[in-house]
C-alpha positions as CSV (number, residue, x, y, z in Angstrom):
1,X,-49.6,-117.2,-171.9
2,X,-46.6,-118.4,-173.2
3,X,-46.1,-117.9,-177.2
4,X,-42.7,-119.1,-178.7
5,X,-40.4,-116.9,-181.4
6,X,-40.6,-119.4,-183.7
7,X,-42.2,-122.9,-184.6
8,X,-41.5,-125.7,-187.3
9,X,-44.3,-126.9,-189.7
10,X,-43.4,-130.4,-191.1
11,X,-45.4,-131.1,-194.3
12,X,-47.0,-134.5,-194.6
13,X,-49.4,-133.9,-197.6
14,X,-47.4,-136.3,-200.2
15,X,-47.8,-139.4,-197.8
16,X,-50.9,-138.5,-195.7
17,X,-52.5,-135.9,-197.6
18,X,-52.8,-138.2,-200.5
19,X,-53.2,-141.4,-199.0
20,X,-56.8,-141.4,-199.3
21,X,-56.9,-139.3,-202.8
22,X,-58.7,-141.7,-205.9
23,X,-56.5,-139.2,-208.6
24,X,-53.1,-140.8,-208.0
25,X,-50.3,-138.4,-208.8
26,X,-47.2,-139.4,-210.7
27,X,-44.1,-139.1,-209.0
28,X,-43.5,-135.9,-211.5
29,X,-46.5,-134.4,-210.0
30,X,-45.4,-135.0,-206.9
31,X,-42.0,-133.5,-207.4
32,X,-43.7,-130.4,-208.5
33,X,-45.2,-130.0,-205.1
34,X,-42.2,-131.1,-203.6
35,X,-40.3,-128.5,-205.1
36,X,-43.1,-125.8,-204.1
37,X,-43.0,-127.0,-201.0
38,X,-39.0,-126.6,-200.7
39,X,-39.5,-123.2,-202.6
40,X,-41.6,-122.2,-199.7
41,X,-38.9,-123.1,-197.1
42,X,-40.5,-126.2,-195.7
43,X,-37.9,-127.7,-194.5
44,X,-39.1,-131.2,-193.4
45,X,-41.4,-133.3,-196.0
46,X,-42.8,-136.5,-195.6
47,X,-42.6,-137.9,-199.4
48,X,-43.8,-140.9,-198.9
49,X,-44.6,-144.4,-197.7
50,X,-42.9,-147.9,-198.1
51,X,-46.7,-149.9,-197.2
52,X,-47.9,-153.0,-199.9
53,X,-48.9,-150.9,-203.0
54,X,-52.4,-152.9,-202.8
55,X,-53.0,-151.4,-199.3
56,X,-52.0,-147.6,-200.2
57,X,-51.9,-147.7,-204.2
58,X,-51.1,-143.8,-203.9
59,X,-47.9,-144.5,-202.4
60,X,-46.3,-147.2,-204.9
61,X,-44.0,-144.4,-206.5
62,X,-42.5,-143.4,-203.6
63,X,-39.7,-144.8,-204.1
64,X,-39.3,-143.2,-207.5
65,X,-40.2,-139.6,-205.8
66,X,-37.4,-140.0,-203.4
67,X,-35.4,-140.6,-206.6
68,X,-36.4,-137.2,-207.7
69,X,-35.9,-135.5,-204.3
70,X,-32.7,-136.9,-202.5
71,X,-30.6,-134.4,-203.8
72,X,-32.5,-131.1,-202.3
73,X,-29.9,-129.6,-199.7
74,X,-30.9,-129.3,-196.2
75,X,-34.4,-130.4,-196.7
76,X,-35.4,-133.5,-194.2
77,X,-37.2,-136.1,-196.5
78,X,-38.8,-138.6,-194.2
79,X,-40.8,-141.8,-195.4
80,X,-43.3,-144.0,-193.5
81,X,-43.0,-147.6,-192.9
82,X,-45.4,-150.0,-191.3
83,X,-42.7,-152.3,-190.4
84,X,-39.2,-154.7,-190.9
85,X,-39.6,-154.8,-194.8
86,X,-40.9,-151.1,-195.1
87,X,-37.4,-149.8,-192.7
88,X,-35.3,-152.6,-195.5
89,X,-37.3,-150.6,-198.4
90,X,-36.2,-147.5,-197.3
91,X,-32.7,-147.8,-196.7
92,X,-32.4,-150.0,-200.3
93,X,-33.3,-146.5,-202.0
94,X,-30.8,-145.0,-199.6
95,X,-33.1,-143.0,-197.2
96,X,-31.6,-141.3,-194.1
97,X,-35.1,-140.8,-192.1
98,X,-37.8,-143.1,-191.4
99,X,-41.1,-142.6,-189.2
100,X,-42.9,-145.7,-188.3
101,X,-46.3,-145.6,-187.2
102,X,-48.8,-147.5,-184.5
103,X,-51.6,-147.2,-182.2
104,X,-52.6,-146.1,-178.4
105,X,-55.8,-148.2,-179.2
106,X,-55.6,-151.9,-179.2
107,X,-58.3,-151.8,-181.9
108,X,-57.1,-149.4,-183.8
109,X,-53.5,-151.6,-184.5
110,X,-55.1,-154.6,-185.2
111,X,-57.5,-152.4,-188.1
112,X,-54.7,-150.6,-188.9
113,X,-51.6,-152.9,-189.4
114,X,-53.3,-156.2,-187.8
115,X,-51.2,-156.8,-184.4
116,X,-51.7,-155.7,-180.6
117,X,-50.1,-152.3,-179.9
118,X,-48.2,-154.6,-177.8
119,X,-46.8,-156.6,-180.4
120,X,-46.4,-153.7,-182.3
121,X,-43.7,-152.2,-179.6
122,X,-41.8,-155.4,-179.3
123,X,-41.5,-155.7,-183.0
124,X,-40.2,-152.0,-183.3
125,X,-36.8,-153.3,-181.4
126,X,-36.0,-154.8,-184.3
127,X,-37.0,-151.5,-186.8
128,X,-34.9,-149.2,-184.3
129,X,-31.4,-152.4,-184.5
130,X,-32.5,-152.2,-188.3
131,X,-31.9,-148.5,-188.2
132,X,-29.0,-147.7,-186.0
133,X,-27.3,-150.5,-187.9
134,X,-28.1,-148.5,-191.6
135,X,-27.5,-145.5,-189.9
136,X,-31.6,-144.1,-190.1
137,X,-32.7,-142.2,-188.1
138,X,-36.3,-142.8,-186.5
139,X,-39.0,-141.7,-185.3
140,X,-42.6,-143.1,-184.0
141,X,-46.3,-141.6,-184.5
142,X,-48.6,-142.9,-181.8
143,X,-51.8,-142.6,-183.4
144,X,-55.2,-142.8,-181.7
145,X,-53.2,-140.4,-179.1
146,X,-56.1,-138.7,-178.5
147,X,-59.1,-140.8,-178.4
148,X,-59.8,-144.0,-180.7
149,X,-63.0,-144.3,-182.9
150,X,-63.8,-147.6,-181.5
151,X,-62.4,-147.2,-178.4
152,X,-63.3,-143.8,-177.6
153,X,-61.1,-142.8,-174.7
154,X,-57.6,-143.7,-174.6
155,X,-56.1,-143.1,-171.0
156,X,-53.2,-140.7,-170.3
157,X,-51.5,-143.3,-168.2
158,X,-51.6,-145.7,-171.2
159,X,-50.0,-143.1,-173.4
160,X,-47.3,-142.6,-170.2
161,X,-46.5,-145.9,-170.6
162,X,-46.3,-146.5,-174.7
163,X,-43.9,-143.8,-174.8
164,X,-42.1,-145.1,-171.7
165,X,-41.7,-148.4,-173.2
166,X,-40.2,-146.4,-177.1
167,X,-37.6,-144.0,-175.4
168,X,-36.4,-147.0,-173.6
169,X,-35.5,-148.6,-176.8
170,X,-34.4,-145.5,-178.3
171,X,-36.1,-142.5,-180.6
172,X,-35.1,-139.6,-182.5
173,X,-39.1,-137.8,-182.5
174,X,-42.1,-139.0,-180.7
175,X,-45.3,-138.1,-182.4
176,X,-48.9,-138.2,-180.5
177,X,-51.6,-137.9,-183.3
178,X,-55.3,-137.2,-183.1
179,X,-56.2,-140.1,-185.8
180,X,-59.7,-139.1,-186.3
181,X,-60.0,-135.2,-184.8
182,X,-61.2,-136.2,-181.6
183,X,-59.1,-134.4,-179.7
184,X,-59.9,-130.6,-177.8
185,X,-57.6,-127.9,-176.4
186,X,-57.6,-128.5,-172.5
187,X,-56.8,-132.5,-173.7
188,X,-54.5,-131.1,-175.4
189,X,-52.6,-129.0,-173.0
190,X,-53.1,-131.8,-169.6
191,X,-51.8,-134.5,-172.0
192,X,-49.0,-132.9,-173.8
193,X,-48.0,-131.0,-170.8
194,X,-48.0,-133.9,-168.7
195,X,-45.9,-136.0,-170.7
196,X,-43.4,-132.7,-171.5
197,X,-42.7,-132.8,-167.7
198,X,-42.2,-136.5,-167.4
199,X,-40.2,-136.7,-170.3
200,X,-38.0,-133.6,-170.4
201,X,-35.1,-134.9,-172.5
202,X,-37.5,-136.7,-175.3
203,X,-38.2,-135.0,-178.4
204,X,-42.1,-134.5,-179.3
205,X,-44.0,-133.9,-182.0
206,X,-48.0,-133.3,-182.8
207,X,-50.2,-134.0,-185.5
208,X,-53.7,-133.2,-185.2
209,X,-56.4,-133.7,-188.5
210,X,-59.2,-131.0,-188.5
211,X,-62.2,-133.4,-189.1
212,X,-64.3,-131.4,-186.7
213,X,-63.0,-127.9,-187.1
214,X,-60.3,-128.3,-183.7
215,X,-57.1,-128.4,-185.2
216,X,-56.3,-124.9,-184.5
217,X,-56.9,-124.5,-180.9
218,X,-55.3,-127.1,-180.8
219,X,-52.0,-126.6,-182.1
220,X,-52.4,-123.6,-179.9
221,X,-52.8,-125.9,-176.9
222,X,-50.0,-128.1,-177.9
223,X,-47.9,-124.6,-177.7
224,X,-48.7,-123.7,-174.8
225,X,-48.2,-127.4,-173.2
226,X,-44.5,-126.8,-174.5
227,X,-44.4,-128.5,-177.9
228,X,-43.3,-126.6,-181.1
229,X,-43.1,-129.0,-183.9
230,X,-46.2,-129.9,-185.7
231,X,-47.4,-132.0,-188.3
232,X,-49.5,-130.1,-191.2
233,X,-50.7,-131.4,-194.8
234,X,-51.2,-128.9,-197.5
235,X,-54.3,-128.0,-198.8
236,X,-55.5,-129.5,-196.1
237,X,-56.0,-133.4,-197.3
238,X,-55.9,-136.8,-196.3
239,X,-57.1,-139.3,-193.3
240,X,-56.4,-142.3,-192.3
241,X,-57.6,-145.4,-194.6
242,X,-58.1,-147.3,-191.8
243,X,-60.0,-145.1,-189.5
244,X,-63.6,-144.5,-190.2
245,X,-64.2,-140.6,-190.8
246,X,-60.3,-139.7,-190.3
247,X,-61.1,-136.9,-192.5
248,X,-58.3,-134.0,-193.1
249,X,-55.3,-133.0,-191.8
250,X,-54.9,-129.5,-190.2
251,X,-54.1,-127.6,-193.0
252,X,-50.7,-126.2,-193.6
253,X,-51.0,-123.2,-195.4
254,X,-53.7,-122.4,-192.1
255,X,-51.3,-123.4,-189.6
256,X,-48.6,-120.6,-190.8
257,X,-51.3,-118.0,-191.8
258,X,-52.1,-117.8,-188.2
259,X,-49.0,-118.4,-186.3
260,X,-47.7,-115.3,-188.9
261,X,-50.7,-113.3,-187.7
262,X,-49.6,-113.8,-183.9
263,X,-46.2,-112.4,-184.6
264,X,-44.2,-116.6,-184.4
265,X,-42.1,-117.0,-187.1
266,X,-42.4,-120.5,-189.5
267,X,-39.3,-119.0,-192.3
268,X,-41.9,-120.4,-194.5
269,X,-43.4,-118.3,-197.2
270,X,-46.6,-118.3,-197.3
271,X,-47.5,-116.5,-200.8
272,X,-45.6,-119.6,-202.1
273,X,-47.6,-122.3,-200.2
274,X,-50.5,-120.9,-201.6
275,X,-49.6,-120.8,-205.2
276,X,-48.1,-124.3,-204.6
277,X,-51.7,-125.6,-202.6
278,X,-53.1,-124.1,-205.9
279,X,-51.2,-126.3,-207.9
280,X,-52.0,-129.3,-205.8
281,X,-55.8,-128.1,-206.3
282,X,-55.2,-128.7,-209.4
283,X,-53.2,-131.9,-209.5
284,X,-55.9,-133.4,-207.7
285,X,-59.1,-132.1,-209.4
286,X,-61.4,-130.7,-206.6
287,X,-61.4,-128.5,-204.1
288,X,-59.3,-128.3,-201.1
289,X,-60.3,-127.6,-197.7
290,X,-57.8,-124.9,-197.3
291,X,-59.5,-121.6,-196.0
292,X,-56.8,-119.4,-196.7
293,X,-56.1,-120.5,-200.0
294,X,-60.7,-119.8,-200.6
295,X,-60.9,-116.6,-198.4
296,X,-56.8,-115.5,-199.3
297,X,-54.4,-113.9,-196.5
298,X,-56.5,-111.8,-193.8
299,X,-54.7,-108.7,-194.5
300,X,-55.8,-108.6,-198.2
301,X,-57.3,-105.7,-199.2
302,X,-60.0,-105.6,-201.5
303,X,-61.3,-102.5,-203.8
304,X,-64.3,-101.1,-202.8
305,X,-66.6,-101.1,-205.7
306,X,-67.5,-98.3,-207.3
307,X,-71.7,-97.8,-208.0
């Protein structure tokens, strides 16, 4: 089996962790996970999203957080957009790193931003012009990678060809997402690996939600399949508004806990995600799905009581 020496965790929990959250942090709050994050030594965030604030009312401050963040070193801040305007949003607050976002599934895009995944690719010629001409640099999640909730399959040639048609027009980082945890290891691995081999020279990028309890072996999959970027949300939050039970993201604090168990470095400290997924517990006023942060680190030692 092949492990790697190290792996990157991006953190997405301020745009999709808290995208389907009804406490709606201020862009203070958010800074203070922000800054836990960065204490940790995350070194790529998503902050944020540029969508209609009557869409995704938890992300109407993100401008404001970016405000609070752009001036954080060699940490990657990276915003969503949906579109044109969004990518126009962005680069009026003076953002260097956009992702923008659309489906495998035909259903899915018209739910989701209400156009053909077809439509969605010719319109991204103009976000990518957009960019290059502002200097941005972009990247694309191809959601519904995985499997569709009202499509159910989504064929691997399809995916062959989507991402075909987006490194032809040009792409910093591909993402392929598991939108509603449908996804399992050996889909993983014959996927990913496939389109590894047939696009050597692309960058790629995975993001997988842990609505039924996969998104482990699956990053594991996604490893060995020759990927080793990965999309996490603290605490283990959010979903997609869009996608009936698109319930959790793998959780971040997980995701290092184990790869530091197998010996593959993160440089993320993990003590400090934990006090900062703590915070966010907080912040947000329930408990998270995190098991680390419930059961703590699995080489905690515990005093034996004495009878």
């Amino acid at each position: 089996m092949y492990w790697p020496e190290t792996v990157t965790i991006n953190d997405v929990g301020l745009r999709d962790g808290l995208q389907l959250e009804s406490t709606i942090l201020t862009a203070e709050q958010k800074k203070l996970i922000a800054d836990g994050l960065i204490k940790a030594n995350v070194k790529t965030i998503e902050f944020g999203s540029f969508v209609h604030p009557k869409l995704v009312p938890q992300m109407a401050n993100s401008g404001e957080v970016f405000e609070l963040l752009k001036n954080q070193g060699d940490v990657k801040l990276i915003a969503l957009i949906p579109n044109l305007k969004g990518a126009q949003n962005a680069a009026s607050k003076g953002i260097k790193q956009v992702n923008t976002v659309f489906s495998a599934s035909n259903t899915h895009n018209l739910q989701n931003i209400k156009q053909t995944t077809q439509t969605s690719i010719e319109n991204y010629k103009q976000i990518k012009e957009f960019c290059d001409e502002h200097h941005m640099k972009l990247d694309v999640s191809l959601a519904t990678s995985f499997g569709c909730p009202f499509e159910g399959e989504i064929s691997e040639s399809r995916i062959h060809s989507i991402i075909g048609q987006i490194t032809q027009i040009g792409v910093d980082t591909i993402t392929l997402a598991d939108t509603t945890g449908m996804a399992n290891p050996k889909q993983v691995y014959e996927l990913v690996n496939g389109v590894v081999a047939q696009f050597p020279d692309q960058k790629f990028n995975l993001h997988f939600h842990n609505t039924r309890d996969m998104g482990l072996p699956n990053i594991l999959a996604g490893i060995q399949a020759g990927v080793s970027s990965f999309d996490a949300a603290l605490g283990g939050l959010g979903g997609c508004p869009f996608a009936p039970g698109a319930t959790g993201n793998v959780c971040t604090e997980d995701v290092v806990h184990m790869l530091h168990n197998m010996g593959i470095d993160t440089g993320i400290d993990l003590d400090q995600l934990l006090k900062t997924s703590a915070l966010l517990q907080d912040l947000v006023g329930h408990e998270l799905p995190s098991s680390v942060l419930k059961a703590g680190k699995s080489n905690r030692k515990y005093e034996v009581p004495v009878s």
